[in-house]
C-alpha positions in Angstrom: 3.8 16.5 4.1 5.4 16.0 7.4 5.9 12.2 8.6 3.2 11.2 10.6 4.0 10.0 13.9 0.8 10.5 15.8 -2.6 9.3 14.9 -4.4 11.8 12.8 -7.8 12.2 14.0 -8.7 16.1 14.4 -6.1 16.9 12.1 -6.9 14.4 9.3 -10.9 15.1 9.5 -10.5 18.9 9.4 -8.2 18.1 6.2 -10.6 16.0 4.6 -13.4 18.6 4.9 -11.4 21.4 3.9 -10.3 19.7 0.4 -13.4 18.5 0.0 -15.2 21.3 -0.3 -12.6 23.4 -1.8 -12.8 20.6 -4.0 -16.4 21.2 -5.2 -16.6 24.5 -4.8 -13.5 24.9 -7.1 -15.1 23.1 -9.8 -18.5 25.0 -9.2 -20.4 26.1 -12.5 -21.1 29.7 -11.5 -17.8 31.5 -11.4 -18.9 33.9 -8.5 -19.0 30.8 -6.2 -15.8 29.6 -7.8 -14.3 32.3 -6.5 -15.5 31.1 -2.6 -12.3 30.5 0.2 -12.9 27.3 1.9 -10.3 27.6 4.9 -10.6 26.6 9.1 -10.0 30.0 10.4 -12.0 33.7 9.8 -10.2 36.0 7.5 -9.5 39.4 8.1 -8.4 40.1 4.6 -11.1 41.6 2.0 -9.9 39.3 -0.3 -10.7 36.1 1.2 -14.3 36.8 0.6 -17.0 35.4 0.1 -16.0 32.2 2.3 -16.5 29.3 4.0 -15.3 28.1 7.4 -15.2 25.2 8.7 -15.4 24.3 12.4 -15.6 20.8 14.0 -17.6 20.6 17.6 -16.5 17.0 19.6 -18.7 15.7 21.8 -17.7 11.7 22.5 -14.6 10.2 22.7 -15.0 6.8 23.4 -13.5 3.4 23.3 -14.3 0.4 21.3 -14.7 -2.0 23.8 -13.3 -2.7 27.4 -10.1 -4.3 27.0 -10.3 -3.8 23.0 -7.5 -4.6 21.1 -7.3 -5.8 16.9 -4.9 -7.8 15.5 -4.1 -7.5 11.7 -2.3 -9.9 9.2 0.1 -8.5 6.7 0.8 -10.9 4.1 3.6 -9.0 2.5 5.9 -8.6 5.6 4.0 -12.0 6.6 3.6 -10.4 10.5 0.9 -9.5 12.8 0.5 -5.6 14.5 -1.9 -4.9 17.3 -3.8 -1.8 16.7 -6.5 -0.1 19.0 -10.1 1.7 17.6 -11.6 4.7 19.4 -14.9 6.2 18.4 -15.6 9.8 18.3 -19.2 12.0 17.8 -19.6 15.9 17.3 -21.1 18.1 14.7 -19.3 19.6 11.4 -19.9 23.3 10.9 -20.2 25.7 7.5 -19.9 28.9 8.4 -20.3 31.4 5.4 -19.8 34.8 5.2 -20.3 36.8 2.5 -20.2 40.9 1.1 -24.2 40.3 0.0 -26.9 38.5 1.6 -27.3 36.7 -2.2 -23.6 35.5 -1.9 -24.8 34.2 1.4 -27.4 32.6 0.0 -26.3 31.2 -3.0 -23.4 29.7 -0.6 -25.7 28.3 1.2 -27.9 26.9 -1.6 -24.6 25.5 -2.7 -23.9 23.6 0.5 -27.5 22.2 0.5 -26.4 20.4 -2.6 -23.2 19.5 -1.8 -24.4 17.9 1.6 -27.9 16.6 0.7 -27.6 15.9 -3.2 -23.8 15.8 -3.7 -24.1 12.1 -6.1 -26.1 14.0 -8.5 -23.5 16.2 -10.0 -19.7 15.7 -11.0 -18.7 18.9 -8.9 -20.4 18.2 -6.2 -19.8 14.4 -6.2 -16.0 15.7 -5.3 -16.9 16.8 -1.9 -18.6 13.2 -0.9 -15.4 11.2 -3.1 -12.9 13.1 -0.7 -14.6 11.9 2.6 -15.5 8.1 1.3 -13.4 7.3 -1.4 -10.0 9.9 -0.6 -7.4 7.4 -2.5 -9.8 8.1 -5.7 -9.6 11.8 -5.2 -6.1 11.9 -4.6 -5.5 10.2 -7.3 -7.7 12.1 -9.7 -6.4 15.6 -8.4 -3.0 14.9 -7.8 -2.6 15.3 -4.6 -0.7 13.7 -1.7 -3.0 13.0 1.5 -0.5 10.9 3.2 -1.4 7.4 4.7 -4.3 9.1 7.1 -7.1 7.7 5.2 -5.4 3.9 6.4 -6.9 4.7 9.8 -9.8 7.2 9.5 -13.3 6.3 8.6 -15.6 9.2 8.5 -19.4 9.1 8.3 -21.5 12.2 7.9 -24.9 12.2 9.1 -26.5 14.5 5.7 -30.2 13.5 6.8 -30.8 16.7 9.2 -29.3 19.8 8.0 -29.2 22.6 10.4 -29.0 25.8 9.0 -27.3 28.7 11.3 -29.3 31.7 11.8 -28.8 34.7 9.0 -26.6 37.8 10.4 -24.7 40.3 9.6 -21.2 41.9 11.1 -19.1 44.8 10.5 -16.6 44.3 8.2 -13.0 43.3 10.2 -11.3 45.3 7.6 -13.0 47.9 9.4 -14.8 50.5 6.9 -17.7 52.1 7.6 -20.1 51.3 5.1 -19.3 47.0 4.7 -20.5 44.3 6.6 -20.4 40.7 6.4 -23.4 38.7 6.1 -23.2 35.2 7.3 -25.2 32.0 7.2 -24.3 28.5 7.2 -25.4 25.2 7.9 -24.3 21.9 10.8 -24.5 18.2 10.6 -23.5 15.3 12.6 -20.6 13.2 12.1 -19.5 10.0 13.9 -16.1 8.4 12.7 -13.4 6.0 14.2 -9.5 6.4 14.4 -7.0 3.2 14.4 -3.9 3.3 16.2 -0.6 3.8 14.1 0.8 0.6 13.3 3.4 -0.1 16.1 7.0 0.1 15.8 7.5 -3.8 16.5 5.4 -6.6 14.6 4.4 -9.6 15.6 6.3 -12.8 12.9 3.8 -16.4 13.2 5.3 -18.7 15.5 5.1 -22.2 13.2 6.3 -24.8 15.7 7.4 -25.0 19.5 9.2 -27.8 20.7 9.1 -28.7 24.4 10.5 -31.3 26.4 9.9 -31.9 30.5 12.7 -31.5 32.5 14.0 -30.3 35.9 15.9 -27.8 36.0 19.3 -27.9 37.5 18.9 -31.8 37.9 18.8 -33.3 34.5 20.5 -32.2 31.3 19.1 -29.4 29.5 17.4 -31.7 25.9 19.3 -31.1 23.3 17.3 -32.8 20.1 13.9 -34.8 19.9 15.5 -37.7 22.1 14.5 -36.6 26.0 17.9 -37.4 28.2 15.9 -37.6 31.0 16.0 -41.1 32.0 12.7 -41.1 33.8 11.0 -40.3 30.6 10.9 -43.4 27.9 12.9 -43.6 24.7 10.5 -44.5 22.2 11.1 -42.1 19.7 14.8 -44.0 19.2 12.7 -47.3 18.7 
């Protein structure tokens, strides 16, 4: 995995959703849907099919606050980093397309559990650990997912399910006799994105010691006893 030197906010959620779901579909009981690509971009190989793709359509960008800054504690480097919050809205598409319209539909019927009921089965609860719990699923699939998870939060809005209308297309293999039936279903999402921590932190300043003086008239102090003979001595008595 490449170093990350930007924040990963498109890039991390499309990732999320894609192992997700390739996560629970991979470890679906049928074997024909077992079988199911989950992938962000439309296949023109026969092979890939039956499949799912997913598409992410932003709407808000916004910012946290005017002005809005955080400031976080590390106690093992025992330093402060400023980091800023932006919030974003849009909708998470399915799209699936399959060689049958029962493919299609038992995709679909798939995704309606995954989405609406994922906590009620171990395959499906994949899907839902990836997206709210993604150090757990690393961990139990061993994978590597970086540090993105750090500064992503991702919320799905599962309540309203809207399904895409049912079609079919010719085949982009391009036979004569094979077309592509496709289905598929949308939902909300809102989520935020932290700045990367920056390159400089911020050590805790314990004491500051000050003592009045005029510049270029008096001596510079050198200690706790003030030079400055305008200023009384009685930290000497």
């Amino acid at each position: 995995m490449l170093p990350q030197k930007t924040i990963g906010y498109k890039t991390y959620l499309k990732q999320a959703l894609v192992q997700g779901l390739r996560s629970a579909m991979g470890a679906h009981p049928d074997l024909l849907l077992r079988q199911t690509t989950v992938g962000l971009d439309f296949s023109f190989e026969e092979v890939d099919y039956p499949s799912i793709v997913v598409r992410y359509y932003p709407r808000d960008n916004l910012a946290s606050g005017v002005g809005h800054s955080e400031r976080r504690y590390d106690a093992v480097t025992d330093s402060w980093s400023i980091f800023k919050r932006r919030l974003y809205k849009g909708d998470v598409e399915f799209s699936i397309y399959a060689l049958s319209t029962l493919d299609r539909d038992l995709i679909s019927d798939s995704l309606t559990q995954i989405l609406g009921m994922g906590d009620t089965r171990a395959w499906t609860a994949n899907f839902l650990r990836r997206i709210y719990d993604p150090a757990t699923w690393a961990a139990n699939n061993n994978v590597d997912i970086g540090s993105g998870y750090l500064y992503n939060f991702v919320n799905l809005s599962t309540d309203t399910i809207t399904e895409l209308p049912e079609s079919q297309v010719p085949a982009p293999w391009q036979p004569e006799d094979v077309l592509l039936y496709q289905g598929g279903a949308r939902i909300p999402i809102v989520g935020e994105v932290l700045s990367l921590p920056p390159d400089v932190s911020w050590t805790i300043i314990e004491r500051v010691l000050t003592y009045p003086y005029i510049a270029g008239v008096e001596p510079v102090p050198q200690g706790i006893i003030d030079p400055a003979p305008w200023i009384p001595d009685t930290l000497s008595q």
